[in-house]
C-alpha positions as CSV (number, residue, x, y, z in Angstrom):
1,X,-5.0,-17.6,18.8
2,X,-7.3,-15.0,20.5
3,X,-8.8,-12.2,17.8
4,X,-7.6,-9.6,19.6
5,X,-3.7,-10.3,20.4
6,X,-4.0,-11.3,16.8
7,X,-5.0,-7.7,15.5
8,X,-3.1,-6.2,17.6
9,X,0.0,-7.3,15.3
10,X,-1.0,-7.6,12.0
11,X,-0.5,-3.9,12.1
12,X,3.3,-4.7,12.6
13,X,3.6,-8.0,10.4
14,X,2.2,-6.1,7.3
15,X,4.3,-3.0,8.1
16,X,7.4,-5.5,8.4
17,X,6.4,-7.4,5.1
18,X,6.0,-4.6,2.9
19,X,9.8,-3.5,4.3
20,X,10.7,-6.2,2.4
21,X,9.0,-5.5,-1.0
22,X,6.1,-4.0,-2.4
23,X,2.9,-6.4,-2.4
24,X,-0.8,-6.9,-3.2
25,X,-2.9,-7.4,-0.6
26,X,-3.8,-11.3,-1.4
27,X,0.2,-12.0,-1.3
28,X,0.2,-10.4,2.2
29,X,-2.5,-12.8,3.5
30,X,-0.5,-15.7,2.1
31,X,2.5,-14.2,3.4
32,X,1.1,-14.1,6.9
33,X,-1.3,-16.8,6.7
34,X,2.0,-19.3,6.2
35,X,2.8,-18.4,9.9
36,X,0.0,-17.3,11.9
37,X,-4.0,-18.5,10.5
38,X,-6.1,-14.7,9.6
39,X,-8.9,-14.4,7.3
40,X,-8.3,-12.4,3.7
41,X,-11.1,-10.1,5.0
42,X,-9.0,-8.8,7.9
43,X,-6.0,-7.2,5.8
44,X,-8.2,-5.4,3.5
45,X,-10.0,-2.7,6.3
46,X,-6.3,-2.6,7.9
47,X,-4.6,-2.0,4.3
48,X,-6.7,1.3,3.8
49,X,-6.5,2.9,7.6
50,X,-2.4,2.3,7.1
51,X,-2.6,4.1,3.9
52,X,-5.0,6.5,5.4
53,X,-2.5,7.5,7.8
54,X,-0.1,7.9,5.6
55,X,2.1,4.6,6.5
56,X,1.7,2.8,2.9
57,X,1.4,4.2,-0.7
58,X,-0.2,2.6,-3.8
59,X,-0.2,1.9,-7.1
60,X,-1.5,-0.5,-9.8
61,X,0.6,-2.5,-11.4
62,X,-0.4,-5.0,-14.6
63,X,-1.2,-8.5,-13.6
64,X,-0.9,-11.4,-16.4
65,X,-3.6,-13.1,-14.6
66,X,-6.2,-10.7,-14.9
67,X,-7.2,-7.2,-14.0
68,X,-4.3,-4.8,-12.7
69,X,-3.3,-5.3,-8.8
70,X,-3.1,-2.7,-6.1
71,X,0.3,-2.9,-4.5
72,X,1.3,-1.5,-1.2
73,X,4.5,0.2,-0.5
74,X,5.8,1.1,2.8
75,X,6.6,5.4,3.6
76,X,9.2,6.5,5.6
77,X,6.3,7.4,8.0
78,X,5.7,3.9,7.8
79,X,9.3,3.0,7.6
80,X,9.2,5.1,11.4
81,X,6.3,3.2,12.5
82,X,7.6,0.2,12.0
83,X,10.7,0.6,13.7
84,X,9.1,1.7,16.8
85,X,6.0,-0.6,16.8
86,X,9.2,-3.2,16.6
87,X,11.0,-1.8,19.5
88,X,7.7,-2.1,21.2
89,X,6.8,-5.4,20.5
90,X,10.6,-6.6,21.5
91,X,10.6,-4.9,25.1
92,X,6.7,-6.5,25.5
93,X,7.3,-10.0,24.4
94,X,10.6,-9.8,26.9
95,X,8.7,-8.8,29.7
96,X,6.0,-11.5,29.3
97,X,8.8,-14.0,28.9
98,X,10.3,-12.3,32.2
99,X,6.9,-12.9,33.7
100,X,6.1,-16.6,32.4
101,X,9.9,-17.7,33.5
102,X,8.4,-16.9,37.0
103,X,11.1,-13.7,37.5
104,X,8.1,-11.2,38.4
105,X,6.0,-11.1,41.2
């Protein structure tokens, strides 16, 4: 899949995974990795602009396989975010299916 389309929603599937439950960031690469192929290094610089901005919180959280993990938890900023990157994402991925079903000139 081409690098860019592909960063262009992991923004969205992280924001949708952690809607679901808290995680650590290695559990959201295998989350995502066991539908679309990305790299562990390219959740990690994403993970800390979205809690930058506010959309994701952390904490540590004891591990029994080593050192504490960092989990992620979505905000109700992020909670917002989400919704509307959603919206978004439905209304673009209709129009290119308008566009490939040859119903656009």
């Amino acid at each position: 899949m081409n690098t860019q389309l592909k960063k262009g929603v992991l923004e969205l599937c992280v924001l949708e995974l952690l809607k679901k439950k808290d995680r650590y960031g290695y559990e959201l690469v295998a989350g995502i990795s066991t539908c679309v192929a990305i790299s562990e290094g390219t959740i990690y610089p994403l993970l800390r602009r979205l809690k930058n901005d506010g959309f994701v919180s952390t904490y540590l959280k004891e591990s029994t396989e080593g050192p504490p993990r960092k989990y992620y938890r979505l905000t109700a900023r992020g909670e917002e975010t989400r919704a509307a990157q959603l919206a978004d994402w439905h209304a673009f991925t209709s129009g290119i299916g308008r566009i490939l079903g040859g119903h656009c000139e």
